[in-house]
N, C-alpha and C positions, 0 to 999 in steps of 0.2 A: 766787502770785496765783490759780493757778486752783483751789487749798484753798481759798483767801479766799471767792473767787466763788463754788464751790458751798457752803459755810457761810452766806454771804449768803442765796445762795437755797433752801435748807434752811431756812433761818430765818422768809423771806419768807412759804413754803409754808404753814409750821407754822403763821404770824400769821392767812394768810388760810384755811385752816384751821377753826383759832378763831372766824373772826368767823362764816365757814358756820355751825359749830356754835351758834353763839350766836344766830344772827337764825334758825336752824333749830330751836330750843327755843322762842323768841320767840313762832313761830308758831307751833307745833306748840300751845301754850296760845290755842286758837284763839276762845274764848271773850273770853279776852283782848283782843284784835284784835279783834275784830266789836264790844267796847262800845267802843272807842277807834275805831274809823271811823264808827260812830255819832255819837258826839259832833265827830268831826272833820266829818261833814257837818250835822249840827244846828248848829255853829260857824257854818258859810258861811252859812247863814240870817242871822247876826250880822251878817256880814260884810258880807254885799250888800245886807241889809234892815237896817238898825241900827234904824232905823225903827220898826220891829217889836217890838223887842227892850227896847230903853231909851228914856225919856222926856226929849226935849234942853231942854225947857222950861224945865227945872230952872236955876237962876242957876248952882250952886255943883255940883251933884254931879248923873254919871247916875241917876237912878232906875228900876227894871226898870218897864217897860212892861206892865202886868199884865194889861190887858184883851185888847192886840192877841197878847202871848207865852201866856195860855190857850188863846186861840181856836187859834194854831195846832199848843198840845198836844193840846187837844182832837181836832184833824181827822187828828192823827196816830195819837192813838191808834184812832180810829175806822177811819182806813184800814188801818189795823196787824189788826184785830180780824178781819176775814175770812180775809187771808193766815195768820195765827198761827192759826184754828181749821181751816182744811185741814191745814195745815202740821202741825197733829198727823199727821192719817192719813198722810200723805205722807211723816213722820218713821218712822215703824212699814214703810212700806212699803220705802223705800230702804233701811233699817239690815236689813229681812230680804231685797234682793238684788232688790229690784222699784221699779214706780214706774206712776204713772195717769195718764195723758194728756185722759181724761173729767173730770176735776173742777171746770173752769169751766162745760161745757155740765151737768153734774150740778147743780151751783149756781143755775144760772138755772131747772132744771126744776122745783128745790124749792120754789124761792123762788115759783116761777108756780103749780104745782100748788097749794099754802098758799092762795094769793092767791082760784084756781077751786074750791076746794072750801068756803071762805067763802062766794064770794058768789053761785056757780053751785048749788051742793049743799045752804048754808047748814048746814054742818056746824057743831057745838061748836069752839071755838077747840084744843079738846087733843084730840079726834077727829081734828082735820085736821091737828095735830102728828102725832099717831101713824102713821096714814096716811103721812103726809111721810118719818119716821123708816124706816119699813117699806121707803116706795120705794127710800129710799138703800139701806136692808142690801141688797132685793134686786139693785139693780145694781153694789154693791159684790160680790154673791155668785156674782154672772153673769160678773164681769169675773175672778174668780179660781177660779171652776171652769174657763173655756177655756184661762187659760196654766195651771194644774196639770194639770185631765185629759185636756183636747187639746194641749195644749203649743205653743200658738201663744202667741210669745214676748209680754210685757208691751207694746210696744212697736206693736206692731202690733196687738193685743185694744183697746187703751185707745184709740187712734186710729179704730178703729171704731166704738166704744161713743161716742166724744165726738161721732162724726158722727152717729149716731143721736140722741144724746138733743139735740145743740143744733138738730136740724131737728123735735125733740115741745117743744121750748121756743118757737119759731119760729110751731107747729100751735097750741100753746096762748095766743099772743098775734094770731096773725093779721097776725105783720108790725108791729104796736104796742104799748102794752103793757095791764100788768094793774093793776087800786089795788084795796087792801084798804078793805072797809065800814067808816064813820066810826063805828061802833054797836058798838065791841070794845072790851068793859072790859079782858077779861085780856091784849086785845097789849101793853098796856101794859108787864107783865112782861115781855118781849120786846121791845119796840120801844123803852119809852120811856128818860129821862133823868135823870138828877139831879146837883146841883150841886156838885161840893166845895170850896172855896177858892177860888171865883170859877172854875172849870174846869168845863166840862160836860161829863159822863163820861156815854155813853150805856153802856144796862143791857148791853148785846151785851161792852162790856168786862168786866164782872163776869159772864159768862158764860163768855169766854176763858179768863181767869185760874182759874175755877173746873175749868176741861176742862184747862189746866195743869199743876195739880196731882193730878187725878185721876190718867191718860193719865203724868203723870211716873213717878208710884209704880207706875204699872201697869210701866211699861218697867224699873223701876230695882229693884225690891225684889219682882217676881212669879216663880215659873217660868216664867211665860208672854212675858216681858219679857227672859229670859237665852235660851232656844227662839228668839228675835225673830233676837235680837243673833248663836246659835252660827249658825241659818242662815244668815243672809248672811256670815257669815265664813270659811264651809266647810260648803255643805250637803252634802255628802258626808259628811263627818265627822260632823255634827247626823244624819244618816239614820242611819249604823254606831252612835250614842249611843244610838239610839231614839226618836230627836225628830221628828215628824208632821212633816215642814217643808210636803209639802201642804195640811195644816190650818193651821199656821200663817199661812202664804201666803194662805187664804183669809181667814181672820179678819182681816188687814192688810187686806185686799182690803174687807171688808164696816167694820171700823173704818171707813177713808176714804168711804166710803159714807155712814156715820151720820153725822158728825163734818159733811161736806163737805153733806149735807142741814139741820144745824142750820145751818151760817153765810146757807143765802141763805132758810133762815127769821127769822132775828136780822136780817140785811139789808132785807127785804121787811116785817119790819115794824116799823125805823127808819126806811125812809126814806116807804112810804105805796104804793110802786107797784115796778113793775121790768119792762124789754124784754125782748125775745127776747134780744137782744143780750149781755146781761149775763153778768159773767164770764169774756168772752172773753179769752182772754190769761192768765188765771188761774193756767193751769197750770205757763208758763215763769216767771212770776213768784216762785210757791211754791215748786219745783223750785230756783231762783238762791236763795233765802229759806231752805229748809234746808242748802243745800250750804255759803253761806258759815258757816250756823250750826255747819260742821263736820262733817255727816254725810258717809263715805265715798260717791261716789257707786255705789263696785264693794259696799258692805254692810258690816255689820261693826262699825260702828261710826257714833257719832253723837248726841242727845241732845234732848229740848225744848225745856231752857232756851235752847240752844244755837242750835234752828230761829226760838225767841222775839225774840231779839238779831237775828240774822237778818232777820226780817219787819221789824222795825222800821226797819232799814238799805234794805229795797226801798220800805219806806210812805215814808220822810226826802224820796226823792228826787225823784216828784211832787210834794211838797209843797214842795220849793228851785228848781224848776223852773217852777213856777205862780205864784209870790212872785215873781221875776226875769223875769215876763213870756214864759219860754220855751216854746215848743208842746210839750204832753203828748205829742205824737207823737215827740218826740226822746225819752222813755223806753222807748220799743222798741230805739232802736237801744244807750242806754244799759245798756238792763237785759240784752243782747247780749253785750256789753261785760262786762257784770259775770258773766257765767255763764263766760263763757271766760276770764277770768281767776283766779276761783274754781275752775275745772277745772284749770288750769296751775298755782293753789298745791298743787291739792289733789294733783298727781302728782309736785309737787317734794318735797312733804313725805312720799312715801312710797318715793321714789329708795336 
């Protein structure tokens, strides 16, 4: 009998074993998972709004609801478009063993800066891009000269920097906010929209996708993209190779800078204005946004495509939340929720 009983449970072991192994592969294709929870939350959309979704008019058969189900790809992709363009530098920073904590106050000051040097300055519309793009590099290059040459860690440099810049965001609205001059041919390229299949796609998405594939190939097929990836894996090791990891570091540090300066110019002139306010939150947002995309939070490893599935899963869920009448305020505690659980997969799968 008690052969029996330990062959039993011999046996049991091995089965459940197996199934670890197998829902530990599962995941481990994490890419995977993130379009399937995707869709499983675009689904509840269905669910709770069928409304929405499909047209009941119909005698004989659902027909998709095309007007009401554009409008809310639309607003998904739109909300999607800011998070996915930080979300690049933010991808670059955590796979090289870093991360920013400024980039929703960085976002509002670009967005605002754009806004004052139109209508205070009356600068050229690509003067005041340039300008814009500049500010970013330089406090992306401020925030990664202090953790490389002073060595105060990411963590506490970026929590400084976000205090500083969301109180010159704050100086540059006065407490209210700022609107771009009606008299701007070229925001258009920038702000405006166009129509595909009945879907209004604003240009800021075709700017995304466009810093997608740049910023892809740069990470995936560069030296400078394999440099990214040996630092955060072992910067010790990337240093004894030869590999700058304080330049590196910096250059993540100024990417996100660029990158994080175009979105709240593509933002500020889609929508016409922006508060001091804007952005806030930003950064826990993007940060849950690449992680579930799979990026190590310790370095190492991680992806675009990957941070893209990602945004799109944090944009889903204000937007299932706003349809079902629930207070946007409950996506704080939710998006909580989603970081700590994406940190418990992310340590199971490396057990």
């Amino acid at each position: 009998m008690s052969v029996e009983t330990e062959g039993d449970g011999s046996e049991e072991t091995a089965v459940s074993r197996g199934a670890d192994s197998r829902l530990r592969r599962l995941l481990q294709r994490r890419q995977i998972g993130v379009f399937i929870g995707f869709f499983l939350l675009f689904g509840l959309i269905a669910v709770t709004r069928p409304d929405l979704i499909f047209d009941f008019d119909s005698v004989s058969t659902l027909f998709l609801n095309w007007d009401d189900f554009s409008g809310i790809l639309s607003q998904l992709l739109r909300q999607a478009a800011p998070y996915v363009i930080i979300g690049i530098g933010m991808t670059y920073l955590m796979i090289g063993g870093e991360f920013d904590l400024s980039v929703g106050s960085m976002y509002a000051v670009a967005g605002l800066t754009f806004a004052m040097l139109l209508t205070d300055f009356r600068l050229t519309v690509t003067a005041a891009l340039a300008v814009v793009l500049l500010l970013g590099a330089v406090v992306g290059l401020a925030n990664g000269v202090i953790v490389t040459k002073v060595g105060i860690p990411s963590l506490i440099t970026t929590i400084g920097m976000m205090s500083v810049l969301r109180g010159f965001a704050y100086w540059l609205t006065t407490g209210g906010s700022r609107q771009l001059p009606d008299d701007l041919g070229l925001i258009d390229l920038f702000g405006g929209s166009i129509t595909v299949a009945g879907v209004e796609i604003a240009y800021m998405v075709f700017w995304m996708l466009a810093l997608i594939v740049v910023f892809g190939l740069v990470l995936q097929q560069t030296r400078f993209g394999h440099h990214v990836y040996a630092t955060g894996d072992d910067e010790s090791a990337a240093d004894r190779s030869g590999i700058n990891t304080d330049r590196v570091k910096v250059t993540n540090f100024v990417i996100t800078g660029v990158v994080t300066a175009i979105a709240g110019v593509l933002s500020i002139a889609y929508f016409g204005s922006m508060f001091g306010s804007a952005g806030r939150g930003f950064e826990l947002l993007i940060i849950a946004a690449v992680v579930i995309g799979g990026t190590n939070l310790f370095g190492g490893e991680g992806s675009i495509s990957g941070m893209f599935l990602g945004s799109l899963v944090i944009a889903v869920i204000p937007v299932l939340l706003v349809l079902n009448g629930v207070s946007v305020a409950f996506q704080e505690t939710l998006t909580g929720a989603v970081i700590i659980g994406a940190v418990m997969v992310d340590i199971y799968l490396r057990d």
